[in-house]
N, C-alpha and C positions, 0 to 999 in steps of 0.2 A: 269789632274793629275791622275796619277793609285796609285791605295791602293797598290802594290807592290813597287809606289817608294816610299811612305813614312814610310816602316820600320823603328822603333824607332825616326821617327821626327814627328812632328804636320805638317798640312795642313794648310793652312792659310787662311783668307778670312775678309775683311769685304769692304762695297760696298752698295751701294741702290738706289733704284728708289723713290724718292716718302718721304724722311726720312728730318725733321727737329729737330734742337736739341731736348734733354732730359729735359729740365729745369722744365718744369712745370708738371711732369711724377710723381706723390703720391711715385713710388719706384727709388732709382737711380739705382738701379741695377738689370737686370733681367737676369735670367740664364735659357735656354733651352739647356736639355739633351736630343739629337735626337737620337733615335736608331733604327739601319738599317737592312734590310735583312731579317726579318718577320723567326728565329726561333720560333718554337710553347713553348718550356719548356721556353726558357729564356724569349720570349716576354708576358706571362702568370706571369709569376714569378715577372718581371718587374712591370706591371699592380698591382700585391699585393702589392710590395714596396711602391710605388708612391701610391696607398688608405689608405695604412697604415699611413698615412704623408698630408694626405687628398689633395691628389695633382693627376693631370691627368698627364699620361703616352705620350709620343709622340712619335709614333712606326708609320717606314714608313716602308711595305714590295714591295717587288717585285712581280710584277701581275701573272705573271705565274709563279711564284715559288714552285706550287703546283702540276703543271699540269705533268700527265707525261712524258709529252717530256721537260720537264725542263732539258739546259744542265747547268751542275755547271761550272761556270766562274772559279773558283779557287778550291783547298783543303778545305777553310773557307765556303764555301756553303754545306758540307754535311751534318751537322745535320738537324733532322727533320724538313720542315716547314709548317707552319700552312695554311689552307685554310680560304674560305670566308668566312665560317660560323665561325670560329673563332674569324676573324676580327671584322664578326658585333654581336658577343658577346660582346666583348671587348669594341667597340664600345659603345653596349649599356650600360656598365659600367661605360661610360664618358670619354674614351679614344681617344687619335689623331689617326684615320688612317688616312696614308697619300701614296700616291706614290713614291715609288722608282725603278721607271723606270716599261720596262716590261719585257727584262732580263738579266739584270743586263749587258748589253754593253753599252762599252768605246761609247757615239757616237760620240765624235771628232775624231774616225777612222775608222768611215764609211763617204759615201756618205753623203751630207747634207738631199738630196730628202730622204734616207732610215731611217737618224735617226730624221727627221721629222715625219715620217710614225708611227717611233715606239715609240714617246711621244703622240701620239697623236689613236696608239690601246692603250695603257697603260689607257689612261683616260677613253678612251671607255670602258674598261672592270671595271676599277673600277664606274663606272658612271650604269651599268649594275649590278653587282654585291656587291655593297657597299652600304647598303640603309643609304638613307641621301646623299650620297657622290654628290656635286656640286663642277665640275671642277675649276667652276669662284670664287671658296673660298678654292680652296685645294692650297698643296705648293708642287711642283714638285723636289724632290731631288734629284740630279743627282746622276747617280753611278758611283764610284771614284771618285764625285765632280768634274767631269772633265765634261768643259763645254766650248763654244766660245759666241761670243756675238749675232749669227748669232741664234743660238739653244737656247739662253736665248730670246731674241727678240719674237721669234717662242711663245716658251711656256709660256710667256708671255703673249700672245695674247689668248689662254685660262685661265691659272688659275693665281687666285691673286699673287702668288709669289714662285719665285725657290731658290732653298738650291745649293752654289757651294763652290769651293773653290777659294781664292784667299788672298792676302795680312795681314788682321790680322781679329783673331775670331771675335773681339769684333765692334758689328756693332751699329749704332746711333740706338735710338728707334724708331720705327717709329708712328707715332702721325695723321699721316692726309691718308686718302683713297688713292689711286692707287697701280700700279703694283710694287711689290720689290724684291729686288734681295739680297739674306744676304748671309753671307760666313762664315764657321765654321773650326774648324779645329778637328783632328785625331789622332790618336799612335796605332800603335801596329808593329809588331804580337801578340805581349806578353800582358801579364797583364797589364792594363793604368791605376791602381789604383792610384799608386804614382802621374803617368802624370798628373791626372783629378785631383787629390790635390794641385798639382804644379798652375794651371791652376785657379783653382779655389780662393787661396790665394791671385795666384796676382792680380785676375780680383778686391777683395774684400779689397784691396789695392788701387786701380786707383780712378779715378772720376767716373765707371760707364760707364753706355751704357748697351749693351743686349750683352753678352757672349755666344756662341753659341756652344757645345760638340757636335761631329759627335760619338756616343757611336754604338757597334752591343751586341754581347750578355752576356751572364752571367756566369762567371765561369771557364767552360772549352768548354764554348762554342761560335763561330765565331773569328771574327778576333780583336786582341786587344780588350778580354774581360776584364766586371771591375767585381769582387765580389760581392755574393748575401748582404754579411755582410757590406762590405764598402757602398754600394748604401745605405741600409737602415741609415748607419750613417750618410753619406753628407747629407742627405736631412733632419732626424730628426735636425742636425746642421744647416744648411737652413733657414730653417722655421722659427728658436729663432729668426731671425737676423733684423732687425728693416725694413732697408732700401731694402732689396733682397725679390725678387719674383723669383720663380720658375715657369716657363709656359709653355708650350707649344707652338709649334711656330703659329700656327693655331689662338689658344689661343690669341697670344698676337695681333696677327694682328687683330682679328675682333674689339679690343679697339680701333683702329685707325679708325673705318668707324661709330662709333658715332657721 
């Protein structure tokens, strides 16, 4: 799927390797807010909201998105973005870095052999450059969530689990070790504040499971940004709420390999 086809619709996803029900989970509902593409002001800013609310951020960038031969995939890639030292700031602050690719291409429209090639620099550079960073516990999320089962298989076979899209956000918990595969959904160009409350209602509505936001930046920045104001209110709302946790995706996977 490309981020250009889903102007003003959500992405869909939910799917897994490795996932048994929810029932005996302390929360029935968990909510990871992903956010993509490694701006420096909004994924900084991001990082204050989520400490302020005592909660860790889950920010995946793009590995060379710093570098400069970075070319921008779209309009939504020029503001500033952050380097490594950034990352393992943030990082040390208790934050997810995660991968999101290495730059930023569709690889279901390359070669299989080239967009094998380039999940697998991606890991290497963050594996290099990310202290702490272990591929076999990171979550690989695709860019555009646009993925085949041929290139999830692959990246699978390095890190514990990938982010794509596909049929609905809301994926089972997952509760026991192995490889997973979770699916989130999207909105934009514009502002997803509304979306992300839409979204959020009805999840806190259902039975539960793990509701998964494909979120990028803050403001007036990236593509289908939410407000610095609205994030700090979902989440202070959040947190009251008996049954919901807020996590990280990283986060919530390592609960499963106890």
């Amino acid at each position: 799927m490309h981020r250009r086809s889903f102007i003003k619709t959500g992405i869909l996803g939910s799917m897994a390797v490795g996932f048994i029900s929810c029932t005996s989970m302390e929360k029935s509902h968990i909510i990871t807010l992903s956010f993509d593409d490694g701006m420096k002001k909004s994924f900084y800013k991001t990082a204050d909201i989520f400490e302020e609310n005592d909660l860790h951020a889950c920010l995946n960038v793009i590995a060379s998105g710093h570098l400069a031969g970075f070319k921008l995939p779209n309009e939504y890639h020029t503001d500033p973005r952050g380097d490594f030292n950034d990352w393992n700031l943030l990082r040390k602050r208790g934050h997810e870095i995660m991968p999101h690719s290495w730059d930023h291409s569709d690889l279901t429209s390359m070669p299989p052999d080239q967009a094998k090639e380039d999940i697998t620099k991606c890991l290497e550079y963050f594996e290099e450059h990310l202290e702490g960073f272990k591929a076999s516990e990171a979550v690989y999320n695709f860019a555009y969530n646009a993925s085949n089962p041929d290139l999830e298989q692959f990246a699978l076979s390095k890190v514990r689990a990938v982010r794509t899209g596909g049929e609905s956000h809301v994926n089972p918990i997952p509760l026991k070790a192995g490889p997973v595969r979770f699916c989130c959904s999207s909105y934009g160009p514009d502002n997803a504040d509304k979306w992300v409350e839409q979204q959020i209602n009805g999840f806190l509505s259902s039975r539960g499971g793990w509701l998964v936001l494909n979120l990028h930046g803050l403001d007036e920045e990236g593509w289908g940004p939410v407000s610095s104001k609205f994030l700090n209110y979902l989440l202070k709302r959040l947190v009251k709420i008996e049954n919901v946790e807020v996590l990280a995706a990283g986060e919530l996977l390592k609960r499963s390999m106890v």
